[in-house]
Backbone as JSON Lines, residues from 0, in Angstrom:
{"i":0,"aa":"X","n":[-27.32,44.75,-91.29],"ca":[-26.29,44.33,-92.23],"c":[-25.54,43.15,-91.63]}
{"i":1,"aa":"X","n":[-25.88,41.78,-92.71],"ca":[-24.66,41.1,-92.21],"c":[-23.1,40.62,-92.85]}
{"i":2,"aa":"X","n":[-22.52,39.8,-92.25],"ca":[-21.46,39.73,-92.75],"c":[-21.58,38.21,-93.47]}
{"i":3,"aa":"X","n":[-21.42,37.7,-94.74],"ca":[-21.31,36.33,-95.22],"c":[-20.14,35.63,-94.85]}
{"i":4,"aa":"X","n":[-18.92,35.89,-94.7],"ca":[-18.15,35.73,-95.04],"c":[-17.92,34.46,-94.01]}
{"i":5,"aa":"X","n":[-17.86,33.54,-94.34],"ca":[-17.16,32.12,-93.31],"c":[-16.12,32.4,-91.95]}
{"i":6,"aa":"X","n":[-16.21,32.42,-91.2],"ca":[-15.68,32.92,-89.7],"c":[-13.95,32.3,-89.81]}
{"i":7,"aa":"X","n":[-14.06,31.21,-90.56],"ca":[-12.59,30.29,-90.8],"c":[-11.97,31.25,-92.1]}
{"i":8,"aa":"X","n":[-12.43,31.73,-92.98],"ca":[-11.9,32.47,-94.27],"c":[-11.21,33.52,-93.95]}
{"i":9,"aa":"X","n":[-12.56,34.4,-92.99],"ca":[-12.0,35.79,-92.73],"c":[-10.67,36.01,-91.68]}
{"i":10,"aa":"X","n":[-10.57,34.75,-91.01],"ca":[-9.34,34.63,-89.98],"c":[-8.02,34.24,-90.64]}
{"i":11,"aa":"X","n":[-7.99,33.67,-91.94],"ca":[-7.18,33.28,-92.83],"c":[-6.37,34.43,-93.44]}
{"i":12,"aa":"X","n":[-7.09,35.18,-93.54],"ca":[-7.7,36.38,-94.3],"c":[-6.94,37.37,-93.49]}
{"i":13,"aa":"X","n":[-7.29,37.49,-92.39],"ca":[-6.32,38.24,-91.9],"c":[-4.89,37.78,-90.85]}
{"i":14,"aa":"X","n":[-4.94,36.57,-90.91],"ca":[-3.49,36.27,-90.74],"c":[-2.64,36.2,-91.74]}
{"i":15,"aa":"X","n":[-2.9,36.82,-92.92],"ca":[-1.54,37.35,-94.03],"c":[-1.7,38.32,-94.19]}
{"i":16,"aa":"X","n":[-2.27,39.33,-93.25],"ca":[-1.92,40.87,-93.07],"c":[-0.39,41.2,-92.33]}
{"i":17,"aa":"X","n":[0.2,42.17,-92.62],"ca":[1.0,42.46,-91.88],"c":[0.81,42.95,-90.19]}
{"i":18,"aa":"X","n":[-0.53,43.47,-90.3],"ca":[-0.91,43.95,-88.82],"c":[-1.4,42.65,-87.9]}
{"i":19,"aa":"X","n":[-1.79,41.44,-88.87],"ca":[-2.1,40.21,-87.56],"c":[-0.59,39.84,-86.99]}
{"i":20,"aa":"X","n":[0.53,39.58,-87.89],"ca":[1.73,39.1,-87.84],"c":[2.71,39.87,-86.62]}
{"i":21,"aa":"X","n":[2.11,41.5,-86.6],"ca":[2.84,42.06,-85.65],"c":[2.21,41.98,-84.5]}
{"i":22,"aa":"X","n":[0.45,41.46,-84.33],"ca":[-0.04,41.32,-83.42],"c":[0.63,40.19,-82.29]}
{"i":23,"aa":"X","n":[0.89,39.22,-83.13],"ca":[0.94,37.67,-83.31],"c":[2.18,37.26,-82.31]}
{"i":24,"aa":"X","n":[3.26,38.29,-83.0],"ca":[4.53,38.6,-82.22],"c":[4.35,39.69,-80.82]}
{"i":25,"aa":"X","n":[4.31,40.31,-80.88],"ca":[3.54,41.5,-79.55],"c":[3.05,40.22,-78.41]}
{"i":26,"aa":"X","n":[2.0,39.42,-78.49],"ca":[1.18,38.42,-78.07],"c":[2.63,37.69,-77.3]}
{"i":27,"aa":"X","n":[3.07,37.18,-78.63],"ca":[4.29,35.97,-78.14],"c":[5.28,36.41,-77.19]}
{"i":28,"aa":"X","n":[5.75,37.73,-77.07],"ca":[6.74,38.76,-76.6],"c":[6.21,39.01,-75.62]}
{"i":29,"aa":"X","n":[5.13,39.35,-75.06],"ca":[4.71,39.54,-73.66],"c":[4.41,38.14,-72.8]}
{"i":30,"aa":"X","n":[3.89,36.64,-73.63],"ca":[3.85,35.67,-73.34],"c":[4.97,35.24,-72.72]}
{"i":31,"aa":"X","n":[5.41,35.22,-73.27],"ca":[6.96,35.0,-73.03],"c":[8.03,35.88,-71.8]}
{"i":32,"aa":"X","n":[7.45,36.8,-71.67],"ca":[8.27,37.71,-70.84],"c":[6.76,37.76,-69.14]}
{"i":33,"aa":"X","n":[5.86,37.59,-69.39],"ca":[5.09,37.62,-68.16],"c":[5.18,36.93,-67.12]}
{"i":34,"aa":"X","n":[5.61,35.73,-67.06],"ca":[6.35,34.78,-65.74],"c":[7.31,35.38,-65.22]}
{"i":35,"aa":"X","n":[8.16,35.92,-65.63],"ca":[9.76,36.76,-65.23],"c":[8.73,37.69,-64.51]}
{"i":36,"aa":"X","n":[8.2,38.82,-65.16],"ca":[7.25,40.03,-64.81],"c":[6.6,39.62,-63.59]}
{"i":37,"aa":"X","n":[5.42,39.09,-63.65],"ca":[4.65,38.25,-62.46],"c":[4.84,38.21,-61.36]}
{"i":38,"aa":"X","n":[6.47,36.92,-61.52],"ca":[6.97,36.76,-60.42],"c":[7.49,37.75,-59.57]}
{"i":39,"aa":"X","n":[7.98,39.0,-60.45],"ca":[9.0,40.37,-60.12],"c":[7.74,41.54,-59.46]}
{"i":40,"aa":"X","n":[6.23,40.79,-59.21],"ca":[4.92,42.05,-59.24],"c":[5.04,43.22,-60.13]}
{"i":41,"aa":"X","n":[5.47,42.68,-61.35],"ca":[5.81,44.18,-62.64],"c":[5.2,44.37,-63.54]}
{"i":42,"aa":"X","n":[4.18,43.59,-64.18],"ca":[3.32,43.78,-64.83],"c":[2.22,43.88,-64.33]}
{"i":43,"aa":"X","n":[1.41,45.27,-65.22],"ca":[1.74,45.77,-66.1],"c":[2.31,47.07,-65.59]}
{"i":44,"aa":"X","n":[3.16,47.13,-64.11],"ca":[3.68,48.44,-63.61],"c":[5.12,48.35,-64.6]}
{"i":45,"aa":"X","n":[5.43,47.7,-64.88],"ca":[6.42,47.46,-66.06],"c":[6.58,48.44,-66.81]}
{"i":46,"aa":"X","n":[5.82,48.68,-67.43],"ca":[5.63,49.33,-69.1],"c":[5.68,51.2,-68.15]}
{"i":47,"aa":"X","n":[4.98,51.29,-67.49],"ca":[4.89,52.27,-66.14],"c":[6.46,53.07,-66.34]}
{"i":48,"aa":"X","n":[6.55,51.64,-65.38],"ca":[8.1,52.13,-65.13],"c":[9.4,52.67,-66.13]}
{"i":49,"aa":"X","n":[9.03,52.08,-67.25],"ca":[9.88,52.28,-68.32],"c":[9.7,53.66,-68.7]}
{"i":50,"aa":"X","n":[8.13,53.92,-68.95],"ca":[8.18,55.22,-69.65],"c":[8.4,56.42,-68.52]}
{"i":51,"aa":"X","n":[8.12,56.13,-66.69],"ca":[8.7,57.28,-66.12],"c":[9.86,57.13,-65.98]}
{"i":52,"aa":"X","n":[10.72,56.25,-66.42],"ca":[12.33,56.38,-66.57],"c":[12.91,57.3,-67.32]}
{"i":53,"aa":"X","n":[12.01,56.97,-68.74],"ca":[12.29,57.51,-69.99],"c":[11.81,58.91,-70.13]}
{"i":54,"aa":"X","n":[10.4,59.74,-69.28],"ca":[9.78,61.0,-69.4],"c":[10.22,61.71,-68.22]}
{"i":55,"aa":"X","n":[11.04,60.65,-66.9],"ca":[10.39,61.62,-65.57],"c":[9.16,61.82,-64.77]}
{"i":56,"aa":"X","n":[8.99,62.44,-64.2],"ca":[7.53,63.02,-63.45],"c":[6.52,63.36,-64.61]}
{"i":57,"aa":"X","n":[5.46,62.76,-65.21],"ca":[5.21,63.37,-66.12],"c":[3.31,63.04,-65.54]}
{"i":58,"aa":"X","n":[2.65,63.89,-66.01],"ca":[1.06,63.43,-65.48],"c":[0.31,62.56,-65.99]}
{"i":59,"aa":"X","n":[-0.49,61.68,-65.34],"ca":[-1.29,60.78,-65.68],"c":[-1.8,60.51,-66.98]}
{"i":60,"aa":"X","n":[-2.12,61.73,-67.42],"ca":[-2.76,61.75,-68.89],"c":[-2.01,61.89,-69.92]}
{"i":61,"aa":"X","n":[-0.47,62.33,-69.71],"ca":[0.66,61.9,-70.71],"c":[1.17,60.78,-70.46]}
{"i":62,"aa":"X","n":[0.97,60.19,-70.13],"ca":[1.09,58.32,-69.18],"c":[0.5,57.67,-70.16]}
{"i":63,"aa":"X","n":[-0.74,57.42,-69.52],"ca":[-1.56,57.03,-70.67],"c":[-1.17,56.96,-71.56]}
{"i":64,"aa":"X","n":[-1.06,58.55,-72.44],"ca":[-1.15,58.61,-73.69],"c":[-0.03,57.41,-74.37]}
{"i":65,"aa":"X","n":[1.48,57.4,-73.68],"ca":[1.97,57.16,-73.79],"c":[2.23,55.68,-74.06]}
{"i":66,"aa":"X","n":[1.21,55.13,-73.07],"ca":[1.16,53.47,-73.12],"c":[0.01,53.46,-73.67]}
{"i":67,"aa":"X","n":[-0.8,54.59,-74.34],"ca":[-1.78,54.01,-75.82],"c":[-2.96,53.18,-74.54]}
{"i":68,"aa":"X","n":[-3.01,53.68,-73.52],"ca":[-4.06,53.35,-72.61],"c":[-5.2,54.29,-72.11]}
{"i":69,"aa":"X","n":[-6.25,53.67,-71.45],"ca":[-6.78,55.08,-70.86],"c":[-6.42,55.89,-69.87]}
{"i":70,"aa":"X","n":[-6.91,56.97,-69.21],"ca":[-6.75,57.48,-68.28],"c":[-7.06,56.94,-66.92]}
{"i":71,"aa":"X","n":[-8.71,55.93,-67.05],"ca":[-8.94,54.83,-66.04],"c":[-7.95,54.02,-65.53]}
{"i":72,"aa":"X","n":[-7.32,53.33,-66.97],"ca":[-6.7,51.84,-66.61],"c":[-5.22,52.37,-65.95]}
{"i":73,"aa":"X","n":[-4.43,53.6,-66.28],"ca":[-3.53,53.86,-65.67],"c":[-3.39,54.81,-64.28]}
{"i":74,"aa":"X","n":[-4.53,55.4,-63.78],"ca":[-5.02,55.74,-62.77],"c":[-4.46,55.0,-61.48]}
{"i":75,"aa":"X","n":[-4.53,53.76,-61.33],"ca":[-4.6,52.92,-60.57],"c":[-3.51,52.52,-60.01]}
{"i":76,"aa":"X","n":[-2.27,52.52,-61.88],"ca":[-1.05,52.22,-60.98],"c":[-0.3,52.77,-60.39]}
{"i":77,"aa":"X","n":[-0.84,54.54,-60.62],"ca":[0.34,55.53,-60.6],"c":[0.33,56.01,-58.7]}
């Protein structure tokens, strides 16, 4: 099965979704904030840190869950 659809249309196409627009911003918002981060060695122990502020001691796999990551990718920082 393929797809017809012009590679320029379908990108059109979905930049007047509401879900590209929040992507779009998300993107710009971490862009924007990763030099500060970087320089501070906090990303992505950042996001980490926030939610064991916010949960406490909590285990790896409610971690994760939490930052909508895997169990691999947050393994590493904890």
């Amino acid at each position: 099965m393929t797809d017809d659809t012009p590679p320029s249309r379908g990108l059109a196409a979905a930049r007047r979704t509401p879900c590209f627009a929040r992507y779009a911003a998300q993107r710009a918002v971490t862009a924007a904030c990763r030099p500060l981060l970087d320089g501070l060695g906090l990303m992505p122990r950042y996001l980490v840190m926030l939610v064991l502020r916010e949960r406490g001691g909590i285990p790896v796999k409610e971690l994760a869950g939490a930052l909508h990551l895997g169990h691999g990718t947050v393994s590493p920082l904890s």
